[in-house]
N, C-alpha and C positions, 0 to 999 in steps of 0.2 A: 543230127548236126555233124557226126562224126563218121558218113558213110554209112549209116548200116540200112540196109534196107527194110523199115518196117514203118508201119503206121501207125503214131502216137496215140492213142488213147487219152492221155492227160500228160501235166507239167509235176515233174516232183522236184521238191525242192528239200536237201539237205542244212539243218540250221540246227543252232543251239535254245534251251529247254525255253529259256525268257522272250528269245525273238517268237519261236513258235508258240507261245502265250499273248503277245503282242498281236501277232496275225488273225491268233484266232478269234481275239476279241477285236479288233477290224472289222472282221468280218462273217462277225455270230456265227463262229461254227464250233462244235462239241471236239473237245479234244479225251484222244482216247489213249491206253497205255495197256492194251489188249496182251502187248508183245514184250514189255518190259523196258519198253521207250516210250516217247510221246507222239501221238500223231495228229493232224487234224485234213478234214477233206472238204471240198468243197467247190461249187461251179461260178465259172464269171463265164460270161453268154455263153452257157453250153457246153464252155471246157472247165475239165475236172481239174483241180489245183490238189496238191499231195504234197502237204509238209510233212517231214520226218525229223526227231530232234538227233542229234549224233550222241548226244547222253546217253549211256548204257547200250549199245546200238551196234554192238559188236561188228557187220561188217561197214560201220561207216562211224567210227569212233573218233577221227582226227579232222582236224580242219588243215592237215599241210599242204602251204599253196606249190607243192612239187607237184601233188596230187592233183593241180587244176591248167587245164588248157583252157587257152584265149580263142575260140574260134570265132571271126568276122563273118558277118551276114548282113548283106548290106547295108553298109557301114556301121553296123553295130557290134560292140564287143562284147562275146556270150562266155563266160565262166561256165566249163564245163568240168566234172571230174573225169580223167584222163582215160583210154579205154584198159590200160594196165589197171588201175586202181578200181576199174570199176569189174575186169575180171578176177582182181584178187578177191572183191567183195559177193560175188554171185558164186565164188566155189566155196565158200564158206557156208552160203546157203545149203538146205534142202527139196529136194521137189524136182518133178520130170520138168516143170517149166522153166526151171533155174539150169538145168544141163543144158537145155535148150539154148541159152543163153550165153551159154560159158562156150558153148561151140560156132555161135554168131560170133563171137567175143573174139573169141580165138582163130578162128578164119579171117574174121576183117584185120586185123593187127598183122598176120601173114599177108595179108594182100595189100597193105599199104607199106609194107618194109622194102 
């Protein structure tokens, strides 16, 4: 939604501990807390849906709506968080596929300045 060129796999959605208990029983799926957060996963026709709770959830701890762009797509308005916020939260990560991403991160933000 925000330029980068890659091809989605699934939708993730950042939320707090109740809503992602809400969701999951919605929509009968197991939630899991492998990482020291809550998760739950799940498909509507074929796409995978990725709730994450921001409880204990170090790089996605805050819900500040500084933190969110309003991106339009035909004529809908999509709550995204921001590509700053979302590079500050992927170099906190570890892994060769999080560098990855810090360098997508970081190039597209140079090319849209």
């Amino acid at each position: 939604l925000q330029g980068a060129d890659i091809t989605p796999h699934d939708l993730d959605f950042i939320t707090d501990d109740e809503s992602l208990k809400k969701v999951a029983s919605l929509y009968n799926s197991k939630i899991t807390n492998e990482f020291g957060y809550l998760e739950t996963e799940f498909e509507i026709d074929y796409v995978g849906i990725h709730f994450v709770s921001n409880n204990n959830n170090e790089p996605f701890t805050t819900n500040d709506n500084n933190q969110v762009e309003w991106i339009n797509r035909e004529d809908i308005n999509i709550p995204c968080r921001s590509l700053q916020s979302e590079l500050e939260a992927y170099k906190k990560m570890t892994g060769e596929k999080y560098k990855n991403k810090v360098k997508m991160i970081e190039d597209l933000i140079l090319k849209n300045k």
